[in-house]
C-alpha positions, 0 to 999 in steps of 0.5 A: 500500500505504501508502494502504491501511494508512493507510486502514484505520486511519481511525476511523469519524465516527459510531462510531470503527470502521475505515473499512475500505479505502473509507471512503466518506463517512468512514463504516464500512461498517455506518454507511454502509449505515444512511445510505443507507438511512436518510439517517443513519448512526444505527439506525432501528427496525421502526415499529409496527403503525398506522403506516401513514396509510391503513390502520393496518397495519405499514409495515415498515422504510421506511415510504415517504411514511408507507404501508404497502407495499401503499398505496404500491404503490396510490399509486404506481401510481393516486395514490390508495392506496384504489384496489384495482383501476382498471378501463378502459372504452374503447370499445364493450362486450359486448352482453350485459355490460360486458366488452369485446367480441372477436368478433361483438360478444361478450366472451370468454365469450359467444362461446364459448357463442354459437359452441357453442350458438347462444345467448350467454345460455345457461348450462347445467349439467352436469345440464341438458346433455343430448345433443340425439340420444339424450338421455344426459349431453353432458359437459364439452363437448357440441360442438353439442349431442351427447355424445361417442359421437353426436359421433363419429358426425357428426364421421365420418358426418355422421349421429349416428344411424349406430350401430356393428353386429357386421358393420358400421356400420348406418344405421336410416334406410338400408333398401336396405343390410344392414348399413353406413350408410357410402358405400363400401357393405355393408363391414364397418369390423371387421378381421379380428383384431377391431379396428375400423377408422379406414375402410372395408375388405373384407379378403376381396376377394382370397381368390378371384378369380371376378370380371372386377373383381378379377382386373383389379385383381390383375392392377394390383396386380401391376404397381404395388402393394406388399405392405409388411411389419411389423416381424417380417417379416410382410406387413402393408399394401398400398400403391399409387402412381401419377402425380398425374394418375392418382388418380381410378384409385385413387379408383376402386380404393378404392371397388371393395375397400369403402374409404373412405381419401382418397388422399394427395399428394406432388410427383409421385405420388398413393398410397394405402395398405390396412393389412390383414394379411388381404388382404397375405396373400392377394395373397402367395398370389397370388404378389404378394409383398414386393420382387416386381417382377422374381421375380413370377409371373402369375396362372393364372385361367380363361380368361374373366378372363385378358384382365382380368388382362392388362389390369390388367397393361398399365395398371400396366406397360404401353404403348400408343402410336403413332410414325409412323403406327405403333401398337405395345401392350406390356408389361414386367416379370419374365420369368415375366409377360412371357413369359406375356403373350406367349404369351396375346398371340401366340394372340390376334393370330397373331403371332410376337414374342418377349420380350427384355430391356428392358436389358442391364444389367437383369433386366427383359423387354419385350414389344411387338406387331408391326403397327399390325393386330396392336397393334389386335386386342390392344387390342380383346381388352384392352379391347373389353368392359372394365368397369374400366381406366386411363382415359387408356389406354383412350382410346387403345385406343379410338382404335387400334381405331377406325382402319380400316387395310385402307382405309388400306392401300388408299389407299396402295397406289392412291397408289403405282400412281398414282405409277408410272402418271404416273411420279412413283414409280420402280418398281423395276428401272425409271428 
């Protein structure tokens, strides 16, 4: 404290002010920042216009090595305070300019119209850029020589001269279709609200059922299709999935209701989704509802597309295996269709099975046929004459339909009388 109050009033060596508690180099404060900067605590004024030894202008208050701030940022950085801007040239150039090359041995520049227009001398305005197709300003851009509508088409169609109808998309140089130039078929892209679609879709594909194809996939649909719902608890899509080895069923499906829409991947399942309130309302009327799968009534058709729908039925909830030698084909599902199935099943076979649960925890029934015979005249009234079905399972109703069981059952039984006759087989009531 003493040193302090000492400190305080020790004059200043330049103009007898306080030092102030520091006092560095015997200098106020104000004395002492003039020094720093200065290198004397004696007050330096503004220089003057001209005085800068490059160019004349004002050098402000430093004025360091007698230049202006710009010229000795320029001669600090380049050693020249008349250098504005250095400019290196380090190894190949552009082959149309001096610029250094990025790609393809073009700079920047010329690439870009090499990339867009094949020519990287060429420099178009936006008056000259006319599309290549219809002849109309390109615009900005003019990706591959087309404006922004033929340039949509390509990008979607691969043709610019696809050109949107009423009813559809038609392509002028496709006279064998009505109305669509896109390979899903004569298909409107127009819903039914009025809004085009991204893809292809017939929303009217289920208002009636009059075709072995759509009763199948009502039938498929009713197994393992879901109706979704909006917001407002309106039906609104329908979505399918199935196991990633069955997708080539849903490509299949997509090109039978007029959609172009690729199918998508996860992990374990591929799936597809149609967003049509048209179609979610007609399958609701056709009893495929939201969260259906254990209150879903079956189909009542005609006698000639029941065996489609049932087939449809069995590849989306369906089973037809074998174990030990023997074949069964079955279905599972709510009660209504199960029981339904069966009772088609049991006119065609003459047999006697009956639904039950698949489960006593659960509201689900099974159904499965009695006899590799039995299980072999089912599968041939499934899929005999099928236009459409799961692959995979119709190879194994073909399979199943090719085995001749009443030879087999001969066999067998010229087996066992061998085996009593040599006494290899005991017979019974006999040693």
């Amino acid at each position: 404290m003493v040193r302090y109050t000492l400190g305080m009033g020790k004059p200043c060596t330049n103009c007898d002010k306080p030092v102030g508690p520091h006092g560095a180099r015997g200098y106020c404060p104000t004395c002492y920042a003039r020094w720093k900067r200065n290198g004397a605590p004696v007050l330096q004024p503004p220089k003057v216009a001209g005085g800068c030894s490059n160019c004349g202008e004002p050098t402000g208050l430093h004025g360091a090595q007698g230049y202006c701030p710009p010229c000795y940022q320029r001669w600090r950085r380049h050693g020249d305070p008349n250098i504005t801007k250095r400019v290196y040239r380090l190894g190949p150039t552009c082959s149309e300019c001096d610029d250094q090359p990025i790609a393809k041995g073009y700079c920047k520049k010329h690439y870009q119209r090499w990339k867009k227009h094949g020519d990287p001398g060429i420099v178009l305005t936006t008056a000259e850029r006319d599309c290549s197709h219809c002849g109309d300003p390109v615009g900005r851009h003019g990706a591959y020589g087309y404006c922004g509508r033929c340039y949509a088409r390509w990008r979607r169609h691969g043709d610019p001269g696809v050109t949107l109808t009423r009813g559809g998309y038609h392509d002028p140089s496709r006279s064998d279709r009505s109305q669509s130039g896109c390979s899903c078929g004569d298909v409107a892209r127009k819903s039914s609200g009025g809004r085009y679609r991204k893809y292809c879709l017939n929303d009217e594909y289920f208002d009636a059922i009059d075709t072995p194809g759509k009763a199948y996939w009502l039938g498929f649909i009713t197994a393992d299709g879901c109706v979704m719902e909006d917001a407002a608890g309106r039906p609104a899509s329908l979505v399918v999935e199935l196991a990633r080895y069955d997708d080539g069923h849903l490509r299949t499906m997509c090109l039978d209701l007029g959609s172009d829409r690729p199918v998508l991947y996860n992990r374990q399942f591929a799936g597809v989704s149609f967003g049509s309130r048209h179609m979610a309302n007609a399958l609701c009327r056709l009893g495929v509802t939201p969260r259906k799968s254990l209150i879903v009534e079956p189909w009542d058709g005609s006698a000639e597309l029941m065996p489609h729908y049932w087939r449809g039925l069995v590849d989306g909830d369906g089973t037809i295996h074998t174990s030990k030698s023997r074949w069964c084909v079955g279905i599972c599902g709510s009660y209504a269709c199960v029981s339904a199935f069966g009772s088609w099943a049991r006119g065609v076979t003459g047999g006697r099975a009956q639904p039950r649960p698949a489960r006593k925890d659960t509201a689900c029934w099974q159904w499965t046929s009695q006899g590799s015979e039995k299980s072999q005249l089912l599968a041939a009234a499934l899929y005999g004459d099928a236009p459409v079905a799961l692959e995979r399972k119709r190879l194994l109703a073909r399979e199943l339909c090719a085995i001749d069981f009443a030879a087999r059952k001969t066999q067998r039984y010229a087996a066992m009388a061998d085996g009593w006759a040599t006494g290899r087989i005991s017979r019974a009531g006999k040693t």
